[in-house]
C-alpha positions in Angstrom: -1.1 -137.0 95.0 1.7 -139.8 93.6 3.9 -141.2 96.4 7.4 -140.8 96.0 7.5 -144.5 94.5 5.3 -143.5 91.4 7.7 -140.6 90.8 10.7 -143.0 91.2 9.0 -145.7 88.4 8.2 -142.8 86.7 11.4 -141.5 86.2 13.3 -144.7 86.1 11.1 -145.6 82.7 12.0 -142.4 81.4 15.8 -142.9 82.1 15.4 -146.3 80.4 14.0 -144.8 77.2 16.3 -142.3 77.0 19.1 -144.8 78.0 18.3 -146.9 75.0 19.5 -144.7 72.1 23.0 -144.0 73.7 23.7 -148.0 74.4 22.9 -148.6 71.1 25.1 -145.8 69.4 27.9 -147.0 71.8 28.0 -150.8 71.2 31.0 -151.8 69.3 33.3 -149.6 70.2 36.2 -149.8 73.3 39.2 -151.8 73.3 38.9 -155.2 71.1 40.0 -158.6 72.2 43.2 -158.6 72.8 46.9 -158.7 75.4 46.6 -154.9 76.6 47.0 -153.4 73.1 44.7 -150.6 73.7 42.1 -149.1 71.6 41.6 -149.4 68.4 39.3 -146.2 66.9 38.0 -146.2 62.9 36.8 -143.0 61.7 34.3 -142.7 60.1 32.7 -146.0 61.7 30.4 -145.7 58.3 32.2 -145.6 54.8 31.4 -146.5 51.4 33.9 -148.5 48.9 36.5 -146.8 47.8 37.0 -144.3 50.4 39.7 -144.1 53.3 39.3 -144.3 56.8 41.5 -143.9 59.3 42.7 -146.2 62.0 44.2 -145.5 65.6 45.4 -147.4 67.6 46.2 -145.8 71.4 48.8 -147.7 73.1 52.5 -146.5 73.4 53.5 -149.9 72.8 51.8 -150.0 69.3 53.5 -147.2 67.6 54.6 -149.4 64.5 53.3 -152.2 63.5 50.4 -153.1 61.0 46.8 -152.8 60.7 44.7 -155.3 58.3 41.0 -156.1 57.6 39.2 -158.4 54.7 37.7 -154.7 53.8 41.4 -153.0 53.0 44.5 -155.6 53.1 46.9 -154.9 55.4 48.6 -151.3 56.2 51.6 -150.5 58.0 51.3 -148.1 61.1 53.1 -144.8 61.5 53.9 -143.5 64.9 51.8 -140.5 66.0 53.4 -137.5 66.8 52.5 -137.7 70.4 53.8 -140.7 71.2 50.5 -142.6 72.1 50.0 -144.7 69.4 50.5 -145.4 65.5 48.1 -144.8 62.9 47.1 -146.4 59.3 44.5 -144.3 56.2 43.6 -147.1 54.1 41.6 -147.0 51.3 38.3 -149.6 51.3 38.6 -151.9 48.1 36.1 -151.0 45.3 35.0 -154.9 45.2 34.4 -155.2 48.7 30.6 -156.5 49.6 28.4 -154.2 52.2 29.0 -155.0 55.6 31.0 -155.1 58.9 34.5 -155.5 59.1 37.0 -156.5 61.6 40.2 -155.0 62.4 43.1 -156.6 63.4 46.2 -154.7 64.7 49.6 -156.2 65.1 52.1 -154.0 67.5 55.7 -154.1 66.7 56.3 -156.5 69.8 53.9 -159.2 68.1 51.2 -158.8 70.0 47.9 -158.3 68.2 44.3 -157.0 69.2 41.1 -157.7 67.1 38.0 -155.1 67.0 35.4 -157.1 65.5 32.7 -155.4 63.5 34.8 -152.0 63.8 33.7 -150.1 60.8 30.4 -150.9 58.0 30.9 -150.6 54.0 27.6 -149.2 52.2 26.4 -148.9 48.8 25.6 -145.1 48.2 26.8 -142.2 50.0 27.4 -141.6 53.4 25.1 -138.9 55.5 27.8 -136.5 57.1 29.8 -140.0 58.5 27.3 -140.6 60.7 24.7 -143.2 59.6 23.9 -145.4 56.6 22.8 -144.3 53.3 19.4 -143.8 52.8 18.9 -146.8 50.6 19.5 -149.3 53.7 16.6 -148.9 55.3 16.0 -149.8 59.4 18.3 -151.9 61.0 17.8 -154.8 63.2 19.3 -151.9 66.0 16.8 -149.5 65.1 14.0 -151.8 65.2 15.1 -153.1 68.7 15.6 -149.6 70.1 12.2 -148.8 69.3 10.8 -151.8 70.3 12.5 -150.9 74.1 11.4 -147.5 74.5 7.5 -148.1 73.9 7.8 -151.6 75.9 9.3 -149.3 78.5 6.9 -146.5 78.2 4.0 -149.4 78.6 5.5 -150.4 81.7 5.8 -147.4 83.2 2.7 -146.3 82.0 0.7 -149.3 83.6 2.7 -149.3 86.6 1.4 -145.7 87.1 -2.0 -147.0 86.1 -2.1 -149.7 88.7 -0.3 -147.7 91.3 -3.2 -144.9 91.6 -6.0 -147.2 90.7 -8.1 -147.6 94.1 -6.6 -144.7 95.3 -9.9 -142.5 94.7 -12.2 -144.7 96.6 -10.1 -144.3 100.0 -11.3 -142.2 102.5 -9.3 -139.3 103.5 -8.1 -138.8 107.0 
């Protein structure tokens, strides 16, 4: 019978493994570095030359103002109807080399908030938005994700292993 540490190593290697994708699809994004700007949110976070994406920025203070990057130029920002924000569609320059890009945002007040690595050009076409083309190949973050969940699965394997090993050869009672 496991002991109710067993089941909690068990279950702690599990939610590690299953951890591990989410972290990775949710590094990069939040507010950048900045004085209280807010958010700054690319959509899609994947693109190819030549296409637009769109850039929000939510902060009542940052209504107007301009948004640039090395991948576009600089755009200006249009208030959004709500209130909460402005918002830029720039179109990624043909020339521009695969990649990650920074956005910086400059509010009408001067202030100005930098999301680094906020969206990545590709050669190819984009899968639904959501991932690079199929000519890119694993990813450094793919590879490491992997690597995690069977180091984790190892662990909590042998943990299990060593935790009912000499159990058998106790006497009961």
């Amino acid at each position: 019978m496991r002991t109710p540490r067993a089941r909690t190593a068990a279950a702690a290697c599990v939610l590690l493994a299953l951890a591990a994708p989410s972290a990775a699809a949710n590094s990069g994004t939040g507010t950048g570095t900045g004085t209280g700007t807010g958010n700054i949110v690319v959509a899609p976070a994947v693109t190819t030359r030549d296409e637009p994406v769109t850039v929000t920025v939510h902060a009542a203070s940052c209504r107007t103002g301009s948004a640039s990057s090395p991948a576009f130029g600089e755009t200006p920002l249009t208030p959004q109807a709500d209130g909460a924000g402005g918002r830029a569609t720039p179109a990624v320059a043909r020339d521009v080399a695969p990649g990650s890009y920074d956005i910086t945002v400059t509010c009408e007040d001067g202030r100005s908030v930098t999301r680094t690595a906020a969206f990545t050009v590709v050669n190819g076409a984009v899968r639904g938005g959501d991932g690079p083309a199929p000519s890119e190949g694993t990813s450094t973050a793919d590879l490491v994700i992997g690597g995690l969940m069977v180091a984790s699965a190892l662990i909590g394997g042998g943990v299990l292993w060593l935790r009912g090993e000499g159990r058998e050869d106790r006497p009961v009672g």
